[in-house]
N, C-alpha and C positions, 0 to 999 in steps of 0.2 A: 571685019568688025574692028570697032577701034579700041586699041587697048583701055584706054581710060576706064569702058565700059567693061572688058574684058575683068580689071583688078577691082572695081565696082562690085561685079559679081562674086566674086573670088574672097573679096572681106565682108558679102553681107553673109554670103555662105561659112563663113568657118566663123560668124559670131555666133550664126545662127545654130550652126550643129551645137558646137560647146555649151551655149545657151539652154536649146532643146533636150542634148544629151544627156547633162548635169539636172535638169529640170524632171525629166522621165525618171532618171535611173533613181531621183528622190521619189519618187512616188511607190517604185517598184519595191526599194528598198525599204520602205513604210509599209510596206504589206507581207513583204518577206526578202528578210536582211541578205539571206542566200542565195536570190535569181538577180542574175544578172539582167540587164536591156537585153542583149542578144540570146538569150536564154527565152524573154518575155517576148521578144520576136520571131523565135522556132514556136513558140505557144500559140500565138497570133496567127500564124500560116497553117497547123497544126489544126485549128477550130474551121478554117475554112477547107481543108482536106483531109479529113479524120480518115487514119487507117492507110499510110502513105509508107513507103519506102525510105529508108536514108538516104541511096542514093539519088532519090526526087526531090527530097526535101532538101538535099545539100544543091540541088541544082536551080530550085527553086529560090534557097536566097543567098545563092553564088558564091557559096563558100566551099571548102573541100570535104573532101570524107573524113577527115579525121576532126576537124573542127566540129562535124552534125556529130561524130561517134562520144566525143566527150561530153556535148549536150545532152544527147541520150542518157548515157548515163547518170548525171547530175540529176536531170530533171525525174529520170524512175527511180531514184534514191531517194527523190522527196516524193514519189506515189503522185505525182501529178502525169505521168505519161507510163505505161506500158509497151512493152513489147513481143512480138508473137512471131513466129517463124510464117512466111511467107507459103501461102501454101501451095501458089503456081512456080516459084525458084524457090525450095527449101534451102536456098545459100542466103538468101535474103532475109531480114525481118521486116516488120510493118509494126510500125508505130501509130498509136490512138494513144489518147487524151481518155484521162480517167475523170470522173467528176469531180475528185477534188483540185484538178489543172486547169479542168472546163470552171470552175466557181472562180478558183484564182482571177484565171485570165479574162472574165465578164468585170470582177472590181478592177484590174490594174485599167483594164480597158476602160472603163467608165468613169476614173480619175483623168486619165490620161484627156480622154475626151470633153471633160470641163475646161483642164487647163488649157487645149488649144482652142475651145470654144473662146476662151477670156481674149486668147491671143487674135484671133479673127474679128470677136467683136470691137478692139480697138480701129479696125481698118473700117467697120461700117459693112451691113449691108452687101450694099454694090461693091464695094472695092472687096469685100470677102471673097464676093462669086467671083470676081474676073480673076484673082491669086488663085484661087483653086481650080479654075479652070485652065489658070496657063501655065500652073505647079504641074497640072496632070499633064496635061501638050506635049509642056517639057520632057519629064519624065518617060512617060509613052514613044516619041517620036526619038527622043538620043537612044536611049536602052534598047528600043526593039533595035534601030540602025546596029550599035554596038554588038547584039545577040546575031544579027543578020551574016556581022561581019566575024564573028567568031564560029560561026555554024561551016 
């Protein structure tokens, strides 16, 4: 690949993250001053697997255990998630989403989902699909490779 294309990618990505990051973590913070994006992000994974383990949930968004264990507790000091002893490995807990986490993470999510709507409608249409189609490609085919190779 030829580098030009390589540093191409390399500064649309870290405009974009900072961009996006700064963007999000405003919206989060408009709804509640004390969750963090990666906070709002164990939430997110959380509503699509309700009643999960720490340690799935730390493997699911590739961070360690101590990193999920300080989320945990943040997020059940604000009564947006609970926790319950496991009751196939009582050494384990399982974390669910209480309704006041589940309401949170429906608005942050549905700000969220304005603002990158604005953001795709500037591309149109067509050029929307083909970025999302080859955002996901991307995504899918480096990470599982990466997962392949760490397994």
């Amino acid at each position: 690949m030829e580098q030009h294309l390589v540093q191409q990618l390399i500064d649309s990505y870290q405009t974009t993250y900072i961009r996006a990051t700064k963007d999000i973590s405003e919206i989060i913070n408009s709804l509640d001053r004390e969750i963090s994006t990666e906070q709002f992000f164990f939430l997110r994974e959380l509503k699509k697997t309700d009643g999960i383990s720490a340690t799935d949930m730390a493997k699911r968004l590739n961070v360690n255990k101590s990193a999920i264990t300080s989320k945990i507790k943040h997020l059940e000091e604000k009564r947006y998630i609970k926790k319950e002893v496991n009751l196939s490995d009582k050494r384990s807990m399982i974390v669910s989403m209480t309704d006041k986490g589940a309401a949170f993470t429906v608005k942050c999510e549905q700000v969220v989902e304005r603002l990158i709507a604005t953001w795709l409608n500037q591309l149109g249409d067509e050029e929307s699909s083909q970025f999302v189609h080859l955002y996901s490609q991307f995504t899918t085919e480096v990470f599982q490779h990466v997962k392949e190779e760490n397994n």
